[in-house]
MARVOVEX-157893 format. One record per residue: y, z, x of N, C-alpha, C in turn. Coordinates in steps of 0.1 Angstrom, whole numbers, padded with zeros to 4 digits, always signed. Atoms other than C-alpha are relative to their C-alpha. Layout:
BEGIN
YZXYZXYZX/...
END
This chain:
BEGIN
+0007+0013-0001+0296+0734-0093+0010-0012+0002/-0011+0010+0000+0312+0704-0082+0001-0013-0008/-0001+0012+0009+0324+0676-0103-0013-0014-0003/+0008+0013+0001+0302+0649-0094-0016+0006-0002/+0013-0002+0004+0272+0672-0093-0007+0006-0012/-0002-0004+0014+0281+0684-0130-0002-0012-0010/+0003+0013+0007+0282+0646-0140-0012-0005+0001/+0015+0002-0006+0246+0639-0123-0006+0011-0012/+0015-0009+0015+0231+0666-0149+0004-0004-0011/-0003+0008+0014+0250+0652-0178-0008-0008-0001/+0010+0019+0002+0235+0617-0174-0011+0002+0003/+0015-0004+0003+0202+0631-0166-0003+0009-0014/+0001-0005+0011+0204+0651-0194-0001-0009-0013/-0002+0009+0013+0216+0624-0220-0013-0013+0005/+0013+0011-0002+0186+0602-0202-0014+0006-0002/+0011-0010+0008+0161+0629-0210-0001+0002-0014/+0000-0002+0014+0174+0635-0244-0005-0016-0007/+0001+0010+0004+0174+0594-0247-0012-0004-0003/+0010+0002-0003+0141+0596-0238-0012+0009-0013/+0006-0009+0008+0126+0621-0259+0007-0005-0014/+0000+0005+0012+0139+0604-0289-0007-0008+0001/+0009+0012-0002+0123+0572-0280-0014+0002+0002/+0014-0007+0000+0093+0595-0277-0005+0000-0013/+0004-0008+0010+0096+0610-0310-0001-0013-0009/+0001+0009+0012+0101+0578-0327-0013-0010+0001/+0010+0009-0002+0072+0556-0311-0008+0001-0014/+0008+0001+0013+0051+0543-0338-0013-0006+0006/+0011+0000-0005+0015+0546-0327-0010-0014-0010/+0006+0007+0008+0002+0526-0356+0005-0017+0004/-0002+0013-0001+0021+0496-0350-0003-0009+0010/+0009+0001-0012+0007+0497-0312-0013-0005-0002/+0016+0003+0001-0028+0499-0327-0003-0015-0010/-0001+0012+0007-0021+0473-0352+0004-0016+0008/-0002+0013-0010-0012+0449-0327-0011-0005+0009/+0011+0000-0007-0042+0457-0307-0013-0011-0008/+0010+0006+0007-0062+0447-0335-0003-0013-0004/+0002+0017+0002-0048+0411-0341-0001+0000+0013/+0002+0010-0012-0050+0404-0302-0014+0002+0000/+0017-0002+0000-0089+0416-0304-0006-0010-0011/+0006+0005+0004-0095+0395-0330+0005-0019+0005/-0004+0017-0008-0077+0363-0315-0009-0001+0012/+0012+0001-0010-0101+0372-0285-0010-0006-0006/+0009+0002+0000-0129+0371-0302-0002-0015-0008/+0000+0013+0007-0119+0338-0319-0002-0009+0016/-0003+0010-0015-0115+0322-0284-0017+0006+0007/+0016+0000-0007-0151+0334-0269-0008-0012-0002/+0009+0011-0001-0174+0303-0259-0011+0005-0016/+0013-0001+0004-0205+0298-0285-0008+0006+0004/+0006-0007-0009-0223+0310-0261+0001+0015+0002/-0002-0017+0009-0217+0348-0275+0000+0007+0015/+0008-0007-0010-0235+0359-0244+0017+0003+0009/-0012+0003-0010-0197+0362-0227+0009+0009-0004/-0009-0012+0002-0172+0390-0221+0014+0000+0006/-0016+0004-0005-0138+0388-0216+0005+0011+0006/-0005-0011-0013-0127+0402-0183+0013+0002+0002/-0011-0001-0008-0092+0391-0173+0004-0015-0002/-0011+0017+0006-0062+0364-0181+0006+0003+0010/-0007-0003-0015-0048+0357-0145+0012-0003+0000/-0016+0006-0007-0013+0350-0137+0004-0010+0000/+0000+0012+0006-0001+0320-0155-0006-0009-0003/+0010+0005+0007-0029+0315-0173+0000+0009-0015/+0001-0003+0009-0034+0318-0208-0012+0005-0006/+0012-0003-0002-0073+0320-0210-0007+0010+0009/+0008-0012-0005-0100+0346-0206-0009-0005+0009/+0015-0002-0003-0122+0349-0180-0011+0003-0002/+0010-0004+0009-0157+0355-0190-0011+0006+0010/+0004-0011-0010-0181+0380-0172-0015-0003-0012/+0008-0001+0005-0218+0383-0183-0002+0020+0003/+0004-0012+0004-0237+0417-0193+0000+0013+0016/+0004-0003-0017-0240+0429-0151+0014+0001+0006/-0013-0006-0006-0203+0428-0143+0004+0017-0002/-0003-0014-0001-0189+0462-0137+0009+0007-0010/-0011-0003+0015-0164+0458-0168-0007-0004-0011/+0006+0008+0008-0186+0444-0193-0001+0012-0011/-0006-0011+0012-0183+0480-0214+0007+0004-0005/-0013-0003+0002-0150+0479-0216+0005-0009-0013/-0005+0008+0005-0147+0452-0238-0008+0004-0018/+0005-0012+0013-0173+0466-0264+0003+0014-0004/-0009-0008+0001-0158+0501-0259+0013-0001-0009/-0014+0002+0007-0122+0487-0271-0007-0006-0017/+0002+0003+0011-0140+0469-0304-0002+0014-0005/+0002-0008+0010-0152+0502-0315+0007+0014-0001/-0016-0010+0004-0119+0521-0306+0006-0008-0014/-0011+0004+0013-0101+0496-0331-0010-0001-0013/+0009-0002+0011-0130+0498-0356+0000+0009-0003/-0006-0017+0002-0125+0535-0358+0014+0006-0007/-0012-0003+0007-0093+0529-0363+0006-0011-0013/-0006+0008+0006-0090+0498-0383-0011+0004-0017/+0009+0000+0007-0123+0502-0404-0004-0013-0006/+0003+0019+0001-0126+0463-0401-0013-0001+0003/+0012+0000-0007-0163+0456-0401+0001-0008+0007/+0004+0008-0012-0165+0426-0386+0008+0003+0015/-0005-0001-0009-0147+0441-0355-0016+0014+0002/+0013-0008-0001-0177+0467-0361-0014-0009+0004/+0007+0008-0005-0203+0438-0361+0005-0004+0012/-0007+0005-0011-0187+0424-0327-0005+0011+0010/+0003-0009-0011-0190+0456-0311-0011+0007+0003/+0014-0003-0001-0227+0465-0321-0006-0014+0006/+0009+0016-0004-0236+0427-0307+0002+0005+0014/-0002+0002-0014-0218+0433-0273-0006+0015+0008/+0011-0016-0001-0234+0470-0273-0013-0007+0002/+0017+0002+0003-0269+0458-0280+0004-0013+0016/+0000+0006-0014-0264+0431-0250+0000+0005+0014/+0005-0012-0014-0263+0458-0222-0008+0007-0003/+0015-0010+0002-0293+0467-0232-0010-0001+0016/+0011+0001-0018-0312+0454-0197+0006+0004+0007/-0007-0010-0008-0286+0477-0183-0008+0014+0004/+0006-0015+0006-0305+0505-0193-0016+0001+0005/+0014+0001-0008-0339+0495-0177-0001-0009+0011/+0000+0009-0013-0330+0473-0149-0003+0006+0014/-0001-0005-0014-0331+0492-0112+0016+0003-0005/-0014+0002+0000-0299+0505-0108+0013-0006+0011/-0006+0008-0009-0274+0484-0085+0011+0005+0005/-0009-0013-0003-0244+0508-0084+0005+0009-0012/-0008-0018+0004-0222+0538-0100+0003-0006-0013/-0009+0006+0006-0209+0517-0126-0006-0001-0012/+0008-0006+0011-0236+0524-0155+0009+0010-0008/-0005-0007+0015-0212+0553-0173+0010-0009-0005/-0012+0009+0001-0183+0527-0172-0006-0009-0008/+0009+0009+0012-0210+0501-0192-0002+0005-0009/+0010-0004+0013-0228+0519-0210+0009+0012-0009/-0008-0010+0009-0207+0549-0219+0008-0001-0007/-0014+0006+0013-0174+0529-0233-0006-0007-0011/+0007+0006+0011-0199+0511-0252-0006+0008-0014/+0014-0009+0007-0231+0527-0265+0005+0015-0002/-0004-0013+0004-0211+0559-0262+0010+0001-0013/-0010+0000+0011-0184+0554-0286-0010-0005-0015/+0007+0004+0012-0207+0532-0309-0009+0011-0004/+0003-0009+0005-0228+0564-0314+0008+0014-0004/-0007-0012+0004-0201+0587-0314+0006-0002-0020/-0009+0005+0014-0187+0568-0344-0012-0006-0012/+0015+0008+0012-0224+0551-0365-0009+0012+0002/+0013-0011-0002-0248+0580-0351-0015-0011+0004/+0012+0009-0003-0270+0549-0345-0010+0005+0009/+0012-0008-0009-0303+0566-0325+0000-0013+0014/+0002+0015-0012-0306+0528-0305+0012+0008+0006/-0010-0002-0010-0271+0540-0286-0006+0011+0008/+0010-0020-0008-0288+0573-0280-0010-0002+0009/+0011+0007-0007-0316+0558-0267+0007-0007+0012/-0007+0006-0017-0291+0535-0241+0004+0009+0008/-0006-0006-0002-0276+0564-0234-0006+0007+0013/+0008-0011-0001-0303+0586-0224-0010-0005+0012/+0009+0007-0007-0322+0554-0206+0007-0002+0014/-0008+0003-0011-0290+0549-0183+0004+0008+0009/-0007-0014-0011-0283+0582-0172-0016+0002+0008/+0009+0002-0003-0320+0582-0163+0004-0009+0015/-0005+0008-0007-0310+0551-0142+0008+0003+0008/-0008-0003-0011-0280+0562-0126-0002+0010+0008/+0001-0012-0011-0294+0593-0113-0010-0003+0013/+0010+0006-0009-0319+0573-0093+0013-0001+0015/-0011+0001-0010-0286+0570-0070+0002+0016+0006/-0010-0014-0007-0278+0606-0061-0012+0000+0011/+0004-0005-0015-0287+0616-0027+0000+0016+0003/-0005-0016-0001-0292+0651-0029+0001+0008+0017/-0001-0005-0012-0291+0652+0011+0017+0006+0000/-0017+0005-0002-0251+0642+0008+0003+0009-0012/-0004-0004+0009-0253+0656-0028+0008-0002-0010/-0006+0004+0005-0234+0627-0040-0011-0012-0012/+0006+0013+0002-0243+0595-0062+0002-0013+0009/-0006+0012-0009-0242+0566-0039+0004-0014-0004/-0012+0013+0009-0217+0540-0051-0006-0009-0005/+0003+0015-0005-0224+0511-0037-0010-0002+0013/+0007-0002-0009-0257+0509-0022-0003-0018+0009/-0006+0013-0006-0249+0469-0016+0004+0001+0015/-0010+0001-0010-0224+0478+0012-0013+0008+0010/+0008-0005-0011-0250+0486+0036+0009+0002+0014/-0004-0009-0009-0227+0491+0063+0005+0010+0005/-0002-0018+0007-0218+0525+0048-0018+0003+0001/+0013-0012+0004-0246+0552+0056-0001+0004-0014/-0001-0006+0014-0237+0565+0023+0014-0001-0006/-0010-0005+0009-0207+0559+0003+0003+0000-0011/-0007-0001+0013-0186+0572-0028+0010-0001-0002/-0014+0006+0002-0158+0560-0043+0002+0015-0011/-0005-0004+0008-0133+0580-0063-0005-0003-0016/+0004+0006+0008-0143+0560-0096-0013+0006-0003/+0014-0004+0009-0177+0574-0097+0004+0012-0010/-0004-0010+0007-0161+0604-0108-0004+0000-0020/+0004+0002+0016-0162+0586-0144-0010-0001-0007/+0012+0002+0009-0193+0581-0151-0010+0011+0007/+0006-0012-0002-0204+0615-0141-0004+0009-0017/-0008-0006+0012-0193+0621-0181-0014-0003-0006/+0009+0003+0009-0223+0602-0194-0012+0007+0009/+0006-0010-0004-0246+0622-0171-0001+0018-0006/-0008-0014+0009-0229+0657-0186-0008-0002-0019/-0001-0001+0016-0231+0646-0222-0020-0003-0006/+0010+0008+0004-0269+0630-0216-0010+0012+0001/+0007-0012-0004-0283+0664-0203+0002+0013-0014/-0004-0006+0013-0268+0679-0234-0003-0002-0014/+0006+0000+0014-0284+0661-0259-0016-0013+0000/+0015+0001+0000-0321+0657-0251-0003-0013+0012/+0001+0005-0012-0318+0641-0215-0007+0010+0009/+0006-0009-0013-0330+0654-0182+0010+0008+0005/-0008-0015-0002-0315+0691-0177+0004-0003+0009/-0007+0001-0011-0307+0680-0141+0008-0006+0004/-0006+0008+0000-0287+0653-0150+0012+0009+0004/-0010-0006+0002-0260+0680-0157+0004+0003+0018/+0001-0003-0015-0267+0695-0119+0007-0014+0007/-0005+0014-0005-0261+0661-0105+0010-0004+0002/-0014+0006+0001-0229+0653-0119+0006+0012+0006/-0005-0009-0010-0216+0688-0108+0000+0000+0014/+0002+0001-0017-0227+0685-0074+0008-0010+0007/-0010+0017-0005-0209+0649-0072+0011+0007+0001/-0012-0005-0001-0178+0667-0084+0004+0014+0011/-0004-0018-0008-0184+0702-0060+0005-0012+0013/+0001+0009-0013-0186+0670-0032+0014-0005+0001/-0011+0010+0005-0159+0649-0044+0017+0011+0004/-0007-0007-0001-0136+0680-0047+0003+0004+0018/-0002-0006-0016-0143+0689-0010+0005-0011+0010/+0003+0006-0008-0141+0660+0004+0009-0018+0002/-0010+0012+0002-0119+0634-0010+0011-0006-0002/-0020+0000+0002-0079+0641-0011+0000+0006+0016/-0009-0009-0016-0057+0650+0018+0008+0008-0006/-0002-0017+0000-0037+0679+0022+0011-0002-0011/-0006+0000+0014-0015+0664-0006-0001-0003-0011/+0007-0002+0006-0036+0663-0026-0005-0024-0008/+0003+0014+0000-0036+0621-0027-0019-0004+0003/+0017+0005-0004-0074+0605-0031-0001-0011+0009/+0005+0017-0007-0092+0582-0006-0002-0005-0011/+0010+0010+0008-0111+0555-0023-0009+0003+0002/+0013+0002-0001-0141+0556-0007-0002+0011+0014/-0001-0012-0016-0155+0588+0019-0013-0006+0005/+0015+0004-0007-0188+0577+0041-0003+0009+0002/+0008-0015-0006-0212+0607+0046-0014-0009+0009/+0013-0002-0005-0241+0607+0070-0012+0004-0007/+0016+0006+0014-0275+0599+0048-0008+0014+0012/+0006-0010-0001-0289+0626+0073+0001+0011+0004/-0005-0018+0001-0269+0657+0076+0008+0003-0013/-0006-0001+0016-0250+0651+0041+0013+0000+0007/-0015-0006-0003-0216+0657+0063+0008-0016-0002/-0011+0009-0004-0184+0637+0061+0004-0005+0010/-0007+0006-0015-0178+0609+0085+0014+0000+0000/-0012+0001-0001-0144+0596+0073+0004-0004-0014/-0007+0006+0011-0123+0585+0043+0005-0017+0004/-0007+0019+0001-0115+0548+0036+0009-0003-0010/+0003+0008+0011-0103+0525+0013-0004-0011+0002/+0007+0014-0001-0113+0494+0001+0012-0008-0008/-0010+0011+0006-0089+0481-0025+0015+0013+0000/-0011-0006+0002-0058+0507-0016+0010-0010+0013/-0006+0009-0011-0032+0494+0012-0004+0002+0014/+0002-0001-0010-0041+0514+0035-0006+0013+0000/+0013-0005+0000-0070+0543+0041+0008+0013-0001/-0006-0014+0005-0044+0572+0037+0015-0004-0009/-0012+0003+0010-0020+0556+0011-0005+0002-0018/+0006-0004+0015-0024+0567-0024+0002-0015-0010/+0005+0010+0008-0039+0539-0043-0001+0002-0014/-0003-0004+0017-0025+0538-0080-0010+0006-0012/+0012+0000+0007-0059+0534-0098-0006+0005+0007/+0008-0011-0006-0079+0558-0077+0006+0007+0001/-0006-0014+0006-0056+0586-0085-0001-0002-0010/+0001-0006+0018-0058+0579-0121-0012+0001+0000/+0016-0002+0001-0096+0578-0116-0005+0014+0006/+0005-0016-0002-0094+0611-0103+0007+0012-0008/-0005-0009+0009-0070+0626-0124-0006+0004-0010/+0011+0003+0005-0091+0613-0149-0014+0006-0004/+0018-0005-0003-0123+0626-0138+0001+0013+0000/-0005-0013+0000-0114+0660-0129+0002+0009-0009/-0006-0007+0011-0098+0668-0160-0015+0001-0013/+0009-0001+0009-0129+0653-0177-0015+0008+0004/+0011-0012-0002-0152+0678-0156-0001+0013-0006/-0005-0013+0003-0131+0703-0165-0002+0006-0014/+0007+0000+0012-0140+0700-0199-0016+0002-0004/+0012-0001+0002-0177+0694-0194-0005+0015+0004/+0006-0016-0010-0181+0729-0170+0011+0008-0004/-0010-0006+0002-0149+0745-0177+0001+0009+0015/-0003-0008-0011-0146+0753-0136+0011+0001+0000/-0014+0001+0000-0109+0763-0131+0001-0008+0014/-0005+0007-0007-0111+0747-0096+0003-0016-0005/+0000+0014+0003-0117+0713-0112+0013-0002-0009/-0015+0000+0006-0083+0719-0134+0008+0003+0010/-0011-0004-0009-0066+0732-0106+0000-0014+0007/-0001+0011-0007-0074+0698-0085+0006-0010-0014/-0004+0011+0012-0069+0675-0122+0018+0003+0003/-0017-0004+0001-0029+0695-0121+0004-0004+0016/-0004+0003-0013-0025+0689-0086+0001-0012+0006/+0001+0017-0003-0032+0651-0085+0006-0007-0010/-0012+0002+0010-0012+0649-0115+0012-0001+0008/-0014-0007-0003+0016+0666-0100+0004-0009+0012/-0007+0006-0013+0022+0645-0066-0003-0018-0006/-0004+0008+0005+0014+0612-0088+0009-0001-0010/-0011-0003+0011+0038+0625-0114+0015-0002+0009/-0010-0004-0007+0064+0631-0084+0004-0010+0005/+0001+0009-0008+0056+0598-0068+0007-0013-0009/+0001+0013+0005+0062+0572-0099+0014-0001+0000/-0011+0006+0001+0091+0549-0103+0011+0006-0014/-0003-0003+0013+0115+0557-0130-0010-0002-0013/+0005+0003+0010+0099+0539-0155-0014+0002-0003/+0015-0011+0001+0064+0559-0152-0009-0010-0002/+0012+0008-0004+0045+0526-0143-0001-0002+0008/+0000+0000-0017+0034+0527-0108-0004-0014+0008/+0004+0007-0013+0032+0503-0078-0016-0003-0004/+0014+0003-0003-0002+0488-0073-0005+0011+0011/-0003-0013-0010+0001+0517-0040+0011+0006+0000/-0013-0004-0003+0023+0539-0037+0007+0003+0014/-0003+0005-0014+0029+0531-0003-0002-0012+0008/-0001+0011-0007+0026+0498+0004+0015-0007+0002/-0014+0005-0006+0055+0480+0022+0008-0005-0016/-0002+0012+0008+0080+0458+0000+0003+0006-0015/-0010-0005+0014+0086+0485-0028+0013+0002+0002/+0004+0003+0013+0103+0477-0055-0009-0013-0001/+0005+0016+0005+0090+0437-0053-0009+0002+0002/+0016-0004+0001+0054+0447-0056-0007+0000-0008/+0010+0003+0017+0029+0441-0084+0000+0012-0002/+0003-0012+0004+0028+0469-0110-0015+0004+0001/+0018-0002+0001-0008+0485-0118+0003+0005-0016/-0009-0008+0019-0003+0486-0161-0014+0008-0002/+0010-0008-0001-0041+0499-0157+0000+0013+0003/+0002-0011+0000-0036+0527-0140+0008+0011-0009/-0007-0010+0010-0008+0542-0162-0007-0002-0012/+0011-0006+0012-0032+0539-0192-0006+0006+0003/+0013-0015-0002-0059+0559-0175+0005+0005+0001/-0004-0014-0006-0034+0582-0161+0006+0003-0016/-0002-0004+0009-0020+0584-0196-0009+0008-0013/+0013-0010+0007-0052+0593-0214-0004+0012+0005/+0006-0012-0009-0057+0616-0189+0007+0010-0005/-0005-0010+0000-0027+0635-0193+0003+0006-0016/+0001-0003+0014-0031+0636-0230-0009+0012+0004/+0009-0013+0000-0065+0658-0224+0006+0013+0001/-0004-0011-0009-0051+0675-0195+0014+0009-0007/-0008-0006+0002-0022+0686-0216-0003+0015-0006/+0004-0007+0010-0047+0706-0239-0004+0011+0010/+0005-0016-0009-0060+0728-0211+0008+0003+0008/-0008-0001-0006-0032+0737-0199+0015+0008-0011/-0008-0003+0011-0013+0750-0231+0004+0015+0000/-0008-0015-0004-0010+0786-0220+0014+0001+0010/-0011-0004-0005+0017+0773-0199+0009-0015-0008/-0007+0003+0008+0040+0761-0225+0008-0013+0008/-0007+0007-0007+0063+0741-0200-0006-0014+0004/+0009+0016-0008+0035+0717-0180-0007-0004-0012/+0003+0010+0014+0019+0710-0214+0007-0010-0005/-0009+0007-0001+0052+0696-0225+0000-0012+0008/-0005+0008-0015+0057+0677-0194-0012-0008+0000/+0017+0015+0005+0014+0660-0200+0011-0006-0010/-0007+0010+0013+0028+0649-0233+0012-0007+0002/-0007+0010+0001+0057+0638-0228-0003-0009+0016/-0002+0016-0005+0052+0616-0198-0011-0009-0005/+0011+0010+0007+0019+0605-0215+0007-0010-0008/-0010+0011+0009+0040+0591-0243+0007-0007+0007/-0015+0014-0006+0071+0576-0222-0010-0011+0008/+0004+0007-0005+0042+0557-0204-0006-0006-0009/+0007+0009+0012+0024+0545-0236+0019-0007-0009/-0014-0001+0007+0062+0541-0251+0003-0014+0012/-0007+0006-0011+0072+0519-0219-0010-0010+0002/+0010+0013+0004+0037+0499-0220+0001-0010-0010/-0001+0005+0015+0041+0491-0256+0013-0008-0003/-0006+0000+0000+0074+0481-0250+0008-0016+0011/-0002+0009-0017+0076+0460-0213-0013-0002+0004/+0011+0005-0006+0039+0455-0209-0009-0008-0008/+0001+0004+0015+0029+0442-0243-0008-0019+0005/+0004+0014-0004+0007+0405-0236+0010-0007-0011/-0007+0010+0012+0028+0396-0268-0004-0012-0003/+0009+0018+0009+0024+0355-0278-0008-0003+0016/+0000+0004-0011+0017+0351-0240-0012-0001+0002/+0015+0000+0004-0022+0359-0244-0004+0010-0007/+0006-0005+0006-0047+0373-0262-0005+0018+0004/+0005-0010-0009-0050+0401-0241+0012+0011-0008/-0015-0010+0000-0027+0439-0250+0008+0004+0008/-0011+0004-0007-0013+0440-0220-0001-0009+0012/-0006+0007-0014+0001+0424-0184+0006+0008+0009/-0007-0003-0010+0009+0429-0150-0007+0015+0003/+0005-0010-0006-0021+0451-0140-0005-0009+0011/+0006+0008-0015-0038+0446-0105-0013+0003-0001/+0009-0004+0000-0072+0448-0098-0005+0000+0013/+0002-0006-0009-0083+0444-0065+0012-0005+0013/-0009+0001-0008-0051+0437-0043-0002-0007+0014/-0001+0007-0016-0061+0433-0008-0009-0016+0002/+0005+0011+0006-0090+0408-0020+0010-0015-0003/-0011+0007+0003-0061+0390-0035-0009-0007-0018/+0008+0001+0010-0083+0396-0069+0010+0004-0012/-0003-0002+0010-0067+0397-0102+0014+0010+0000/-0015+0000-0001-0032+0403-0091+0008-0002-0015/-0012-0002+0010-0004+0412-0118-0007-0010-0017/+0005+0010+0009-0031+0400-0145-0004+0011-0013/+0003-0006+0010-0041+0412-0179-0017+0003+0003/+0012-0006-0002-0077+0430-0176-0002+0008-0009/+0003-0009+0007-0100+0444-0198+0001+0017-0003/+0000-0011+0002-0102+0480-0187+0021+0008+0001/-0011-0002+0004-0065+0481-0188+0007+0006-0017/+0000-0003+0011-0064+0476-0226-0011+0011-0005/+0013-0014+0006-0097+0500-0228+0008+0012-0004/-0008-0015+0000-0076+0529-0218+0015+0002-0007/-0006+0003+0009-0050+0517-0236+0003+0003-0014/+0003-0006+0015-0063+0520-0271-0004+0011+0001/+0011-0013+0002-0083+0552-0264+0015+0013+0005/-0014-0011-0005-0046+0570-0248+0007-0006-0013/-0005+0004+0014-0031+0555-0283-0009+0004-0007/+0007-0005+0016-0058+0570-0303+0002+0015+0003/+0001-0014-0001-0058+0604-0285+0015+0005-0004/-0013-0007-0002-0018+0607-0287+0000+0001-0019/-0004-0001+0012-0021+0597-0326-0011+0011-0010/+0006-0011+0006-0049+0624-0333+0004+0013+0003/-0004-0012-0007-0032+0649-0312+0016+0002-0013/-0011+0003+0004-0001+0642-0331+0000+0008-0017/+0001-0006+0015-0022+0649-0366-0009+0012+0003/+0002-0015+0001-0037+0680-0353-0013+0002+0002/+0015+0005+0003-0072+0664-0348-0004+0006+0020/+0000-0003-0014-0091+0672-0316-0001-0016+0009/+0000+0014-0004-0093+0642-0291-0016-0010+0002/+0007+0009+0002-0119+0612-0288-0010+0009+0007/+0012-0003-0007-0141+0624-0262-0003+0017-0002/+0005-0017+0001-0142+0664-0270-0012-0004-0014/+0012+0003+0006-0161+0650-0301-0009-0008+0000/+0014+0007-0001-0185+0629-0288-0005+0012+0010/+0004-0011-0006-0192+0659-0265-0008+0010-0006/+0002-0007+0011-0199+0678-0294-0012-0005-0009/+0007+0007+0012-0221+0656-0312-0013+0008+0002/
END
């Protein structure tokens, strides 16, 4: 072996070892305890006007944006109160999160407008029943999956996103994938039996039809409304319609993994490891990715601190079904940690706002919520900090027992 390529595995070595200490030492509690005063500084800063949800603190701004009950984040924000209420056992962060729960209530009987009902209602009303047993969540629960299934197209045999964009025949986005989960769990506990069919059919579709040959996701595929077939792949907020778009690979990693759990098909773990594996191969050292991972101008490029939270909750799951091979388990966990480790660390809102973290993107080409702090950022955030600290004590993770209930 030659000298210089005997020194190159040293220093990788002593940067792996360096690393896996700064693993072992992370202190999860002091992450969630931080969470919990910037959630309550939030909620001190909310208008009188209650009715108001805090979306996103832009880029040299200190102040929240505020979103009413019909935004497409507006679950994210009651979701995160009743992760840190779970964990804090602070009621009034429990009152807070039963108010902004019970406010997407005309979610749940409205027409439905797009895909984006599990993402409301399920971070909400789902958690708040996993954790009170309250029957009213059950009840949203039950009313919205109802709702969202009014979208599937069983020609195409998807849900149809965004039935807005009318000049899409039919499209789906990567993202719906997520809220296929509250469909799954709604059919399972005294919902409509076909709810379950539904959501599988999205994912038999989704699976067929929405990565390229390396296993990278579109955003968004168009099908033909009257043969069901695949016209083409797009995006919408990626850089470009065959560039792997940060946050729609963690929305499929994501989703996949959380199918794989509801059905236990091995294709759907085989695709969750395989979209893992070429965004695992793809990130920067420091395991927070690009806003794309192909857009011009990398490194000077806005991070996405969003998607490494989802992708890091993800790979918590995905670590667990995956434990017969000793090696890639390892390899979930620890980059899960070095990216909650490296968040907590360099992405931290600190005194700077109210928010948990900075320097996520949201829709890029828009020129929307560029390198800004966003709700569903810190969602996945607490919920990949709660799963690593029950994993840790030997507990099962957040969503296998609301599954269970």
């Amino acid at each position: 072996m030659k000298r210089s390529t005997l020194l190159l595995l040293i220093i990788g070595l002593i940067g792996w070892s360096c690393q896996q200490e700064q693993n072992d030492d992370f202190d999860i509690d002091k992450q969630l305890d931080y969470c919990v005063s910037q959630a309550k500084k939030t909620l001190q800063q909310i208008p009188d006007d209650t009715a108001s949800i805090p979306r996103n603190i832009l880029d040299g701004s200190d102040q929240w944006t505020f979103v009413k009950y019909r935004d497409w984040t507006s679950g994210f924000w009651p979701g995160t109160l009743w992760y840190l209420y779970e964990y804090s056992g602070d009621e009034n962060l429990k009152t807070s999160a039963d108010w902004y729960t019970q406010y997407l209530q005309p979610l749940t009987v409205e027409p439905a407008s797009d895909h984006d009902l599990g993402f409301q209602i399920f971070c909400s009303a789902g958690n708040g029943y996993r954790i009170t047993g309250n029957p009213q969540y059950k009840e949203m629960i039950l009313r919205a999956s109802d709702t969202l299934a009014t979208l599937y197209n069983p020609v195409v045999g998807t849900i149809h996103s965004w039935p807005g964009k009318t000049e899409f025949p039919h499209n789906t986005i990567i993202d719906n994938m997520i809220n296929l989960e509250m469909l799954s769990w709604a059919s399972k506990n005294g919902g409509a039996p076909d709810h379950m069919q539904i959501a599988i059919n999205h994912a038999d579709k989704t699976f067929e039809n929405h990565f390229q040959d390396d296993y990278s996701a579109y955003h968004v595929i168009i099908y033909d409304t009257i043969t069901g077939d695949k016209i083409k792949g797009i995006t919408h907020q990626g850089y470009a319609d065959e560039t792997m778009w940060a946050r729609g690979q963690a929305w499929a990693i994501y989703g996949f993994t959380m199918m794989y759990r509801e059905t236990r098909k091995p294709e759907y773990l085989d695709l969750a490891n395989n979209a893992a594996q070429v965004y695992l191969d793809r990130l920067p050292e420091d395991l927070i990715p690009y806003w794309d991972f192909d857009v011009p101008g990398i490194p000077d490029v806005p991070r996405d601190a969003s998607a490494a939270a989802i992708v890091a909750s993800a790979l918590l799951e995905l670590s667990q079904y995956v434990a017969d091979d000793a090696n890639l388990s390892e390899k979930y966990m620890d980059n899960a940690t070095g990216m909650l480790v490296e968040l907590s660390e360099n992405y931290q809102s600190g005194e700077s706002n109210s928010a948990f973290l900075q320097h996520a993107t949201g829709h890029h080409p828009q020129g929307s919520e560029i390198d800004a702090s966003i709700n569903y950022a810190d969602y996945y955030y607490v919920e990949a900090l709660l799963r690593l600290k029950r994993l840790k004590q030997g507990e099962p993770l957040i969503n296998t027992v609301l599954a269970q209930k």
